[in-house]
Residue, then its C-alpha position, 0 to 999 in steps of 0.5 A: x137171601x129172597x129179594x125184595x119181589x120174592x118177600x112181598x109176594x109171600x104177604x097175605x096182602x100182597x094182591x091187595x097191594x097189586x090191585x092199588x098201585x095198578x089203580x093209582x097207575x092207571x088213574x094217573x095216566x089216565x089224569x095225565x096221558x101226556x106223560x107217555x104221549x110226548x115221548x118219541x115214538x121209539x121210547x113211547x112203543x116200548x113204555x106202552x107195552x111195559x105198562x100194559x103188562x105191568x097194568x095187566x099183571x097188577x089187576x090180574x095179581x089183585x083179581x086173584x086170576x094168576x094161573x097156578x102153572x104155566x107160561x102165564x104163571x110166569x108172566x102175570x105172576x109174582x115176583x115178574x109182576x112186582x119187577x114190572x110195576x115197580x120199573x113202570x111206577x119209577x118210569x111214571x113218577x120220573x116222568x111226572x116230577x121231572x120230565x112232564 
C-alpha cells in the first residue's frame, strides 16, 4: 500500500498544493519569525535549514522546476517533499499554538 506522500504526488493538483502550503509557511513566518528565533541556537540551526529545503522543494514542486532524473530529483521532489513540508508545517504550527 503507497503512503500518504506517495498518493498525493500522483494528483494532477498536487504542485498547486505545494506552491500553497510553502506560501502559507513562509508568510507566517515571515509574519511571525520569532517562532524560529527564540529557540536555542541548537534546535534553531537545524529548523532553519529544515525549512529552507522544505520551502525550497515546495516552490520548486509548485513551479514545475523538479528535474526529471538525478540527485536533485530525489531531493526537491516527491514524495521527500511532501515529508518535509509536512514535518516543517507540524514544527510551526506547534510552535505558533503552543510554544510562541
Amino acid at each position: 500500500m503507497p503512503s500518504f506522500a506517495t498518493r498525493l504526488a500522483g494528483l494532477p493538483q498536487a504542485p498547486l498544493v505545494a506552491m500553497g502550503i510553502s506560501t502559507l509557511l513562509a508568510l507566517w513566518l515571515l509574519w511571525r519569525p520569532e517562532l524560529l528565533s527564540a529557540l536555542a541556537m541548537a534546535w534553531r540551526l537545524p529548523l532553519i535549514v529544515l525549512g529552507i529545503w522544505a520551502l525550497g522543494a515546495g516552490f520548486s514542486l509548485g513551479a514545475g522546476l523538479v528535474p526529471e532524473r538525478g540527485p536533485l530529483r530525489r531531493l526537491l521532489g516527491p514524495p521527500l517533499c511532501w515529508w518535509l513540508l509536512g514535518g516543517f508545517s507540524l514544527v510551526v504550527l506547534a510552535r505558533g499554538l503552543w510554544g510562541g
